[in-house]
C-alpha positions in Angstrom: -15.4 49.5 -150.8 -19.1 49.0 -149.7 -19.8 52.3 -149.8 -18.9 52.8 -153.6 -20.8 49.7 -154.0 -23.9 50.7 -152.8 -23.8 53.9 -155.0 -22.7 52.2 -158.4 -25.3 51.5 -161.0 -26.2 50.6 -164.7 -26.0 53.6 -167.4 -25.5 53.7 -170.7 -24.2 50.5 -171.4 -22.2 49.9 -168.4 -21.4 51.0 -164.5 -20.7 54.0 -163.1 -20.4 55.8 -160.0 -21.3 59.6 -158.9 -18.4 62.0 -159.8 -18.6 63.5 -156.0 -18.9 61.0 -153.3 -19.9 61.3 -149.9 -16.3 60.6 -148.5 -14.7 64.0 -149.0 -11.3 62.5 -149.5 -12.5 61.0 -152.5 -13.4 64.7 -154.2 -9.6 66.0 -153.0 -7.0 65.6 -155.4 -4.3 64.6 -153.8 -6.2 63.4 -150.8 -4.6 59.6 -150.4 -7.5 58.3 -150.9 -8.5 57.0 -154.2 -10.8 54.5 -155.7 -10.5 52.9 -159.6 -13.0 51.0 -161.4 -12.2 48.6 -164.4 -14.0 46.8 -166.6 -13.1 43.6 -167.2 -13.1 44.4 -171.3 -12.5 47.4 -171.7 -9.9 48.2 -169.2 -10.8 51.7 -167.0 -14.5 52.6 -166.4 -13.8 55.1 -163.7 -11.7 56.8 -161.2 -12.4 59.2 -158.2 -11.6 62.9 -158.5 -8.6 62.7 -155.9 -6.7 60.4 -158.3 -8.0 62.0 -162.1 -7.3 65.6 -161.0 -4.3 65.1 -158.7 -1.3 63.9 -161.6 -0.6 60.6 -159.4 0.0 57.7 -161.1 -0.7 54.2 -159.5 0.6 51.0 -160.8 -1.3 48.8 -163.5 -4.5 46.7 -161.5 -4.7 43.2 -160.3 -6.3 40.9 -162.2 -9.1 39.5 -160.3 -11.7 37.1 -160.7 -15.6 37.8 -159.7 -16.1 37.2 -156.2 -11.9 37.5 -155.2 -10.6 40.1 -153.0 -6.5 41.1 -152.4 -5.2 43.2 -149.9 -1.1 44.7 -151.0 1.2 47.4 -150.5 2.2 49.5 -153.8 3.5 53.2 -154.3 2.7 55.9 -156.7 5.2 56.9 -159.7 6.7 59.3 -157.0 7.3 56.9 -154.5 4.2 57.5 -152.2 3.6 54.2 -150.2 -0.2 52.9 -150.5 -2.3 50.1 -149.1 -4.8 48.4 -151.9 -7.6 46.4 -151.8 -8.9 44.8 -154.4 -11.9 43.2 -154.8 -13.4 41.3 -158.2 -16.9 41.5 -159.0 -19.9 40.6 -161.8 -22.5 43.0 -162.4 -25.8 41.7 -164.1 -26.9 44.0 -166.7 -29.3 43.9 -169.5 -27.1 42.3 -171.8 -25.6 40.0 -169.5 -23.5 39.7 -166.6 -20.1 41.8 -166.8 -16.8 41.8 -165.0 -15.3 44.0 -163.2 -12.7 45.0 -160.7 -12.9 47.8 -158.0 -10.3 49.1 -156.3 -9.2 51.4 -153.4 -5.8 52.7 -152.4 -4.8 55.2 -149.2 -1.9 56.4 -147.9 0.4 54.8 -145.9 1.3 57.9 -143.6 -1.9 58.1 -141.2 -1.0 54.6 -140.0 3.0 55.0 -140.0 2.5 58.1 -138.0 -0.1 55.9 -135.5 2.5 53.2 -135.2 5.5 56.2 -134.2 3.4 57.8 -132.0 2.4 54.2 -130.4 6.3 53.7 -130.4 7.5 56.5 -128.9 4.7 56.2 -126.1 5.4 52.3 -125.5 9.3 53.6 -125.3 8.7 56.8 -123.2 6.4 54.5 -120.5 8.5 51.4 -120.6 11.8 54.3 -120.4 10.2 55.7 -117.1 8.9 52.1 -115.5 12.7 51.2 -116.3 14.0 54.3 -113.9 11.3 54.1 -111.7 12.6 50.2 -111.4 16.0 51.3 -110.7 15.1 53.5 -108.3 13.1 51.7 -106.1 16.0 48.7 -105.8 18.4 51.5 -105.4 16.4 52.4 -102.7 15.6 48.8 -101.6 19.3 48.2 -101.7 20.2 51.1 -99.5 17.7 50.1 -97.0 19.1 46.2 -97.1 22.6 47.1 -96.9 22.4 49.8 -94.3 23.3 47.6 -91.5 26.2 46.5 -93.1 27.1 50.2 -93.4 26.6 50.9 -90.1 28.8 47.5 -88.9 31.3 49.2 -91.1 31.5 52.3 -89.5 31.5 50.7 -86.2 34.3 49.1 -87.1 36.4 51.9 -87.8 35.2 53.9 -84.7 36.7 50.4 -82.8 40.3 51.0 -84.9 40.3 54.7 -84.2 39.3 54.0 -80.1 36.3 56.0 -80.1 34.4 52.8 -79.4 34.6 50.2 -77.4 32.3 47.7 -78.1 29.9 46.2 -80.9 27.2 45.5 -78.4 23.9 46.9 -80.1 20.7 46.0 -81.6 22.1 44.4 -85.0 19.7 42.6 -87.7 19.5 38.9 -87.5 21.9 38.3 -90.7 24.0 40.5 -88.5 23.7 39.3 -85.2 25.9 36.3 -85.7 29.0 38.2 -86.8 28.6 40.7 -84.2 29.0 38.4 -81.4 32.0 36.5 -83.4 33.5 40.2 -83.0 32.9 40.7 -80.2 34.4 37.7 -79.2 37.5 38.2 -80.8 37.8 41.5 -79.4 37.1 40.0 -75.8 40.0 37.8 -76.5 42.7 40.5 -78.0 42.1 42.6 -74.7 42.5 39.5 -72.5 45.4 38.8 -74.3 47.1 42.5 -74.2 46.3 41.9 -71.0 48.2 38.8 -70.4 51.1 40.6 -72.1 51.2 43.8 -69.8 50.9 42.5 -67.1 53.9 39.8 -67.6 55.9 42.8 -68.9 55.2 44.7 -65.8 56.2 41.8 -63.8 59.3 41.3 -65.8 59.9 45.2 -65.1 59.3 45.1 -61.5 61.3 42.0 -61.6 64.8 44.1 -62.9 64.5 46.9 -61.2 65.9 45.7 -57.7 68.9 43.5 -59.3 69.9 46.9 -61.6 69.8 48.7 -58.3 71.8 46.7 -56.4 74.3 46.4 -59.3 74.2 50.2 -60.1 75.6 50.6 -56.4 78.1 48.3 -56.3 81.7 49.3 -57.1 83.7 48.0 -59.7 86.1 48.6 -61.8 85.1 50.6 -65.0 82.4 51.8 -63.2 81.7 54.4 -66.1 81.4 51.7 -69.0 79.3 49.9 -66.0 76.9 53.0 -65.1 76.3 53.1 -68.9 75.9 49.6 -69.7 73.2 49.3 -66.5 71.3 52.6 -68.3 70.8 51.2 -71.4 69.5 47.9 -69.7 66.8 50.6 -68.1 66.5 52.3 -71.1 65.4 49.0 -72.9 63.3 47.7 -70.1 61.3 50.6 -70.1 61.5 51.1 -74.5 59.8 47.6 -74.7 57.5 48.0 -71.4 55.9 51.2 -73.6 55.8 49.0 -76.8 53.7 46.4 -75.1 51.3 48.4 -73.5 50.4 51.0 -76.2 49.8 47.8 -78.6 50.9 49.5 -81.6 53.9 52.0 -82.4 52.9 55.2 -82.0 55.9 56.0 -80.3 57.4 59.7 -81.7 60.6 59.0 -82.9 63.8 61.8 -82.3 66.8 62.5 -84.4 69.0 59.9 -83.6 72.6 61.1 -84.6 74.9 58.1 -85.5 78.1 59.5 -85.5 78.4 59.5 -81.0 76.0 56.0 -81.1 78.3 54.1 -84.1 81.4 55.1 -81.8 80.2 54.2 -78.5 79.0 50.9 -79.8 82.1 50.3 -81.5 84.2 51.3 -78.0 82.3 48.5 -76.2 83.2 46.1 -78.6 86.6 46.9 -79.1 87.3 46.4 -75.4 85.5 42.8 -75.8 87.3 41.9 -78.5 90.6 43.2 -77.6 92.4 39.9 -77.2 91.4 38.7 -80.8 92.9 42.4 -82.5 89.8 43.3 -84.6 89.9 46.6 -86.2 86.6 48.0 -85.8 86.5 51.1 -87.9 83.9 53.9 -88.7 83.1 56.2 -91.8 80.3 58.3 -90.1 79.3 61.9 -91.0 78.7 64.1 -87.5 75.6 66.0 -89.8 73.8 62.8 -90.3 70.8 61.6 -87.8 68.6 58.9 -88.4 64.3 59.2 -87.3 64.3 56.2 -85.4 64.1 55.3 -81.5 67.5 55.2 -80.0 66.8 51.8 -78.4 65.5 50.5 -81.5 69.0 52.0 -83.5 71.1 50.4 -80.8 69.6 47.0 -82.1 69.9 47.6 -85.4 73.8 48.5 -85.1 74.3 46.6 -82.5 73.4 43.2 -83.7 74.9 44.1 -87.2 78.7 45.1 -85.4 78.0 41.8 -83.2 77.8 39.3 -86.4 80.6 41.2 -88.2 83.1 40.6 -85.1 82.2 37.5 -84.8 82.5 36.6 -88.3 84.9 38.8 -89.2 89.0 37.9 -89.0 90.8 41.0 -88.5 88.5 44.1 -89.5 85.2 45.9 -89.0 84.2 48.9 -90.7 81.2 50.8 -89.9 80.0 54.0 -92.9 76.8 55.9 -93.7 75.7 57.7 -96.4 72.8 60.0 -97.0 70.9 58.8 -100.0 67.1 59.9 -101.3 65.5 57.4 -100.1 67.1 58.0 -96.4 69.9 57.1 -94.9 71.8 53.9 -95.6 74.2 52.2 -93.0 76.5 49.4 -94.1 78.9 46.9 -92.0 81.7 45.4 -93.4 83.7 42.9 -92.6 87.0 40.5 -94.2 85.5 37.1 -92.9 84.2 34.1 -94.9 80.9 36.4 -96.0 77.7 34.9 -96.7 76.9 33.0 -99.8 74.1 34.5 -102.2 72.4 31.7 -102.2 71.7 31.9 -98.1 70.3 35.5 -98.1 67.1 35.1 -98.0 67.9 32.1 -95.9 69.7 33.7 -93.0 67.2 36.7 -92.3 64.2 33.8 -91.1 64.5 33.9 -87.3 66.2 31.2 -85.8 68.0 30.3 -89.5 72.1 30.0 -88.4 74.4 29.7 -91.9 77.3 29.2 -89.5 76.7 26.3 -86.9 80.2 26.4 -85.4 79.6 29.7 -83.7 77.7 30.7 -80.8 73.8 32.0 -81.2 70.3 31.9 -81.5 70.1 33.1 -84.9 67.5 35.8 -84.2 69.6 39.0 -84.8 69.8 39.3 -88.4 66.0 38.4 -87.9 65.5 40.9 -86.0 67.1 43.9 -87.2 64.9 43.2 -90.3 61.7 43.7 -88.5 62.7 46.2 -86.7 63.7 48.1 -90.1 60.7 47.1 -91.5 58.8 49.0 -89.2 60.6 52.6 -89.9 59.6 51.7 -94.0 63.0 50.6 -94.6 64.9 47.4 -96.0 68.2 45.2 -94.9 70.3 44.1 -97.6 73.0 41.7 -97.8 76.4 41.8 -100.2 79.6 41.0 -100.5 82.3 43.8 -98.7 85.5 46.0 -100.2 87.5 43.1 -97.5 86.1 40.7 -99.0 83.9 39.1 -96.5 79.9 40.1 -96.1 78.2 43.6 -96.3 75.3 44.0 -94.2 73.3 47.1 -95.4 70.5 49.0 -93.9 68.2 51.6 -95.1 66.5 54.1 -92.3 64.5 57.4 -92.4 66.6 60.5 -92.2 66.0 62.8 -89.8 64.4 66.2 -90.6 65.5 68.1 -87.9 68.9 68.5 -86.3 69.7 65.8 -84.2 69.9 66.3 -80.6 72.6 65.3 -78.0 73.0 62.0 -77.3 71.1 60.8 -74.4 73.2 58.2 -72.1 
């Protein structure tokens, strides 16, 4: 705007500025940069070549007073945005002083393409301070929670056995919990301990009384000789239990047909004076994957409560189902009401006062099916009394003979 001042001047009855100006942009058509002049009278005095030989087409001039100025935003006929100023003046001439207004619009692009490019750095810089950011707490992250990681893994080496012990250099957020751990630990193996070494006792205890009763005659002395082996046999089953800690005992293919009818032999010779029928519906093909100490609990206890419960008959059946193997005994006595089944598998729960016992079998049987995967479940019989049923894992292999 200065610049076109400071070249304007008086001629021929008014005021007028060069045709070519030193700006460059100004002699361009089509430039987007152009600069009007208007008199305040008689409307436009002048215009740059950019604008007169370009065909663009700006909107009608502000009207401004001598001395004013006005900065806007306008477009051409074809939609070109523009920045204007405007600025009011009153040139003294030899008649008088006389209004006018001069004017300069440019394009809008140079500075939109300024502001994208300022955008798209601002963006791309803040973008990579972001990731750069990230990474670092990523990495700060790692580094903080490594201990934790390595705790962790600790840990697991203690629950496989490959370790025994927590004792190393640990962080101070650490520290406390290790030696909590440790602690613990310290206490489970004193306890094990404790365990073993009262089952050993109890072991060492038995085996002298068995012996002497293994060679004394009796009558029966078969049933006796078997009886006095399974006592062993479950000395020595819950001996291994205790000392491994867990249950990683392998477990055989158990047949059930030979184990149902010897327990059912026992207990027909017990209950001979009351005339129970104790029956059995059990395939020979059919073996259970299950210790054979542990199935002789199962069935056992179950046959035990149906004789005692039941008033003239016992019946014994497997089937083979997907799931496994289900075993169910029935009996004809008073059965247990639905509304006690849950109630009667808690250990020590009794629904039956008047009769002998602890009420731990049912309780038992349940963890001990547990532990193979499987479930007990309680109904009503074909007899009419209760229906004690028991899921187990079927054997994949065929089942071996019987051991005594």
């Amino acid at each position: 705007m200065l610049n076109l001042l400071s070249v304007a001047e008086w001629r021929d009855g008014g005021l007028v500025l060069p045709p070519a100006l030193s700006e460059a942009r100004y002699n361009r058509p089509g430039s987007g940069l152009y600069a009007r002049l208007f008199d305040g009278e008689k409307g436009l005095a002048w215009q740059s070549l950019s604008l007169s030989h370009s065909g663009v087409s700006l909107p009608a001039p502000l009207s401004m007073p001598p001395g004013g100025e006005a900065f806007d935003r306008i477009a051409t006929a074809e939609g070109a945005p523009l920045y204007r100023f405007t600025f009011g003046l009153l040139w003294e001439g030899p008649e008088g002083d006389v209004p006018y207004a001069l004017e300069v619009s440019f394009s809008q692009q140079p500075f939109q393409q300024e502001a994208r490019g300022f955008r798209r750095s601002l963006w791309l810089w803040l973008g990579g301070a972001t990731v750069a950011l990230l990474l670092l707490q990523m990495a700060l992250l790692r580094a903080a929670l490594a201990p934790l990681g390595r705790m962790a893994k600790a840990v697991e080496a203690l629950e496989r056995g490959e370790e025994g012990t927590l004792a190393r250099p640990w962080p101070l957020e650490l520290s406390g919990l290790a030696k909590n751990l440790e602690a613990l630990l310290a206490s489970e193996r004193a306890r094990q301990k404790r365990y073993r070494t009262t089952l050993d006792d109890l072991a060492h205890s038995l085996k002298t009384p068995l012996a002497i009763l293994r060679n004394t005659r009796r009558e029966d002395e078969g049933e006796r000789s078997t009886q006095l082996a399974r006592m062993e046999s479950i000395v020595a089953h819950h001996l291994k239990r205790a000392s491994l800690g867990t249950n990683p005992l392998t477990s055989d293919a158990v047949p059930l047909a030979s184990h149902g009818e010897r327990l059912l032999a026992g207990l027909r010779r017990l209950h001979a004076d009351r005339g129970l029928t104790l029956t059995a519906d059990l395939d020979p093909t059919l073996a259970v994957a299950v210790d054979e100490r542990d199935l002789y609990d199962i069935l056992g206890n179950l046959l035990d409560n149906a004789c005692k419960y039941g008033l003239s008959r016992v019946h014994l059946r497997a089937e083979g189902t997907a799931d496994g193997v289900k075993l169910w005994v029935e009996d004809d006595g008073p059965g247990i009401p639905e509304a006690l089944h849950g109630y009667v598998l808690t250990r020590g729960a009794r629904a039956d006062t008047a009769q002998q016992g602890q009420g731990i079998g049912l309780a038992m049987v349940t963890e001990r099916v547990a532990s193979y995967g499987g479930a007990l479940h309680i109904g009503t019989s074909a007899f009419g009394g209760a229906a004690v049923g028991v899921t187990l894992p079927r054997a994949s292999r065929p089942a071996p003979e019987s051991r005594a």
